[in-house]
C-alpha positions as a printed NumPy array, in Angstrom:
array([[ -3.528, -26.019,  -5.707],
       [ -5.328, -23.169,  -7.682],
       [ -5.516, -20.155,  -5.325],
       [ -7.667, -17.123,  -6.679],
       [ -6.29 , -13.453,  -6.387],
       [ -8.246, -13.008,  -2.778],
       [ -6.495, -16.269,  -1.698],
       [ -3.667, -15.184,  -1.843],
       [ -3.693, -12.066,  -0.225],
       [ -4.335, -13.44 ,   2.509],
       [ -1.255, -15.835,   2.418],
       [  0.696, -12.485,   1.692],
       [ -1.28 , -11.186,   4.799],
       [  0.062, -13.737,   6.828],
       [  3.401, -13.923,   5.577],
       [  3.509, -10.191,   6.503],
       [  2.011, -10.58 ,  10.272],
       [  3.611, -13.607,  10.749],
       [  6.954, -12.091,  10.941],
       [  5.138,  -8.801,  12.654],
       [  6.56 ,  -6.741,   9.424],
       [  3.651,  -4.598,   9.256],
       [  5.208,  -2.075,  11.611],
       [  8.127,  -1.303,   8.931],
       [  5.621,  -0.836,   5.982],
       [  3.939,   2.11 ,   4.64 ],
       [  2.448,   2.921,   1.468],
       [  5.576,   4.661,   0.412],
       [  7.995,   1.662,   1.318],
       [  5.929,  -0.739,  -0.423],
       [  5.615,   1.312,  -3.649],
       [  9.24 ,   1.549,  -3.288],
       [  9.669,  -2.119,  -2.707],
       [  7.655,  -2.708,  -5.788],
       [  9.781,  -0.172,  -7.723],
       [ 13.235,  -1.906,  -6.623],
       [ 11.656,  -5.581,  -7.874],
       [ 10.282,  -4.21 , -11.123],
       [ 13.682,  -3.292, -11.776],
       [ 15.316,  -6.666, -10.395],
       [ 13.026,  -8.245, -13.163],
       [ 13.797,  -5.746, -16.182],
       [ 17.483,  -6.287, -14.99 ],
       [ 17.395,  -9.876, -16.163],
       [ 16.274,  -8.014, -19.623],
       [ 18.888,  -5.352, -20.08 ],
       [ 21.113,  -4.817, -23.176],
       [ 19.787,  -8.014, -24.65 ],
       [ 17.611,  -8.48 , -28.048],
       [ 14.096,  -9.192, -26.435],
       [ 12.653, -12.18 , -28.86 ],
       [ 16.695, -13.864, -27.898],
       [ 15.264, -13.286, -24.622],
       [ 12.124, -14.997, -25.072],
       [ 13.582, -17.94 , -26.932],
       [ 15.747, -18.19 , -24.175],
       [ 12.979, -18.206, -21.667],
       [ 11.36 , -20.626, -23.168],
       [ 14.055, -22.902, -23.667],
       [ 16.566, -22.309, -20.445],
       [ 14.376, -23.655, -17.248],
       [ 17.279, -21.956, -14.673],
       [ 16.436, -18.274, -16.69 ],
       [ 12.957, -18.515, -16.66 ],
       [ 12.852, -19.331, -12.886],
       [ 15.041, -16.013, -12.307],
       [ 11.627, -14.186, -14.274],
       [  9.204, -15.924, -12.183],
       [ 11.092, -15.15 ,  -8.815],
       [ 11.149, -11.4  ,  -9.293],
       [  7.463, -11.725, -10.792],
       [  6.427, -13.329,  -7.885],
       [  8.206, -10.279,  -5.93 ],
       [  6.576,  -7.824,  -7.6  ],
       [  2.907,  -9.738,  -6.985],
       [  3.801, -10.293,  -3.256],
       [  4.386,  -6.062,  -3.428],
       [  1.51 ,  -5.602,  -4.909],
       [ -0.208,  -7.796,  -2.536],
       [  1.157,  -6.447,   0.305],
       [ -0.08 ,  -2.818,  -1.02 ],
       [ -3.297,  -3.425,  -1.336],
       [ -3.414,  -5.23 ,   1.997],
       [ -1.964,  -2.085,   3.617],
       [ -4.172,   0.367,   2.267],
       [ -7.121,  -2.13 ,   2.555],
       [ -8.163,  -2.344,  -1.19 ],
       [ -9.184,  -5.28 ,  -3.316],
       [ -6.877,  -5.898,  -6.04 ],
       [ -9.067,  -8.065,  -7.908],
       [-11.698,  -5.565,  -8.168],
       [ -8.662,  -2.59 ,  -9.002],
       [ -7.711,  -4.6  , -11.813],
       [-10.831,  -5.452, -13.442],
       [-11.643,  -1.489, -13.436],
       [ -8.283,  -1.095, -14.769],
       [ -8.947,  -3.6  , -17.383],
       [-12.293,  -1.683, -18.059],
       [-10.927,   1.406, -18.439],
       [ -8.504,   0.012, -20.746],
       [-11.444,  -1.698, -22.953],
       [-12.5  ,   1.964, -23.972],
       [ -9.172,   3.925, -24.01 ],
       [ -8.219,   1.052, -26.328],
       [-10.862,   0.134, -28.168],
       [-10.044,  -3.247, -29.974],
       [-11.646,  -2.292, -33.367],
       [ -9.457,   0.955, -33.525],
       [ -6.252,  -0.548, -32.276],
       [ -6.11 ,  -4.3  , -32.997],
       [ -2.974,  -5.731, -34.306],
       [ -1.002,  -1.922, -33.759],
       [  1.387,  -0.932, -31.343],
       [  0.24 ,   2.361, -29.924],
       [  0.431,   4.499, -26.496],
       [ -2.847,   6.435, -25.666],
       [ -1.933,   8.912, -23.393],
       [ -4.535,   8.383, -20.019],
       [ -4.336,  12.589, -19.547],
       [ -5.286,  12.93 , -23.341],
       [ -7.758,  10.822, -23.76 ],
       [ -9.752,  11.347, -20.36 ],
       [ -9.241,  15.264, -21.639],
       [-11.154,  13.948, -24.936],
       [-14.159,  12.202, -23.071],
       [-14.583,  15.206, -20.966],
       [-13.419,  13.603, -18.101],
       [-10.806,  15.973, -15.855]])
């Protein structure tokens, strides 16, 4: 029951119209919707040691179905974003992911733990 990215947009689609939602939603609320579920997710997270955390995701089936709920909200947000403002997510993400190849480039940061600031480093190419 594989579904690709595109796929499922559409099931978010018609989750949404289904239910005749898309009259509540703007940009604005869905960002915020995303926001609130983000934070639902790093809830589960909070004031704990974070490799506890994933020992005890690997090993505790009832807390690791709490993180995939409030993943799956945060996809369906996303989902529903990009269906709003009529964008492909698929194709945001792999330009994402390609802008990320050269701010990061692997044989400069491989195996450390650094931030690149985006304003910085576009600043650095020439880019703003």
């Amino acid at each position: 029951m594989e579904k690709s990215v595109k796929e499922l947009a559409e099931v978010a689609k018609n989750f949404i119209d289904e239910r005749d939602w898309r009259q509540f939603q703007t940009s604005k609320d869905l960002a915020e919707d995303i926001s609130v579920e983000a934070n639902e997710l790093l809830e589960l997270f909070l004031w704990k040691d974070g490799k506890e955390l994933d020992e005890k995701a690997r090993e505790d089936s009832e807390f690791l179905q709490k993180i995939k709920n409030e993943t799956a909200d945060v996809f369906f947000g996303c989902l529903a974003l990009s269906d709003h403002l009529n964008f492909d997510l698929d194709e945001a993400f792999l330009s994402k992911i390609k802008q990320l190849e050269k701010r990061y480039d692997k044989e400069q940061v491989k195996g450390k733990s650094i931030k690149i600031d985006e304003k910085e480093w576009l600043e650095k190419q020439g880019k703003t």
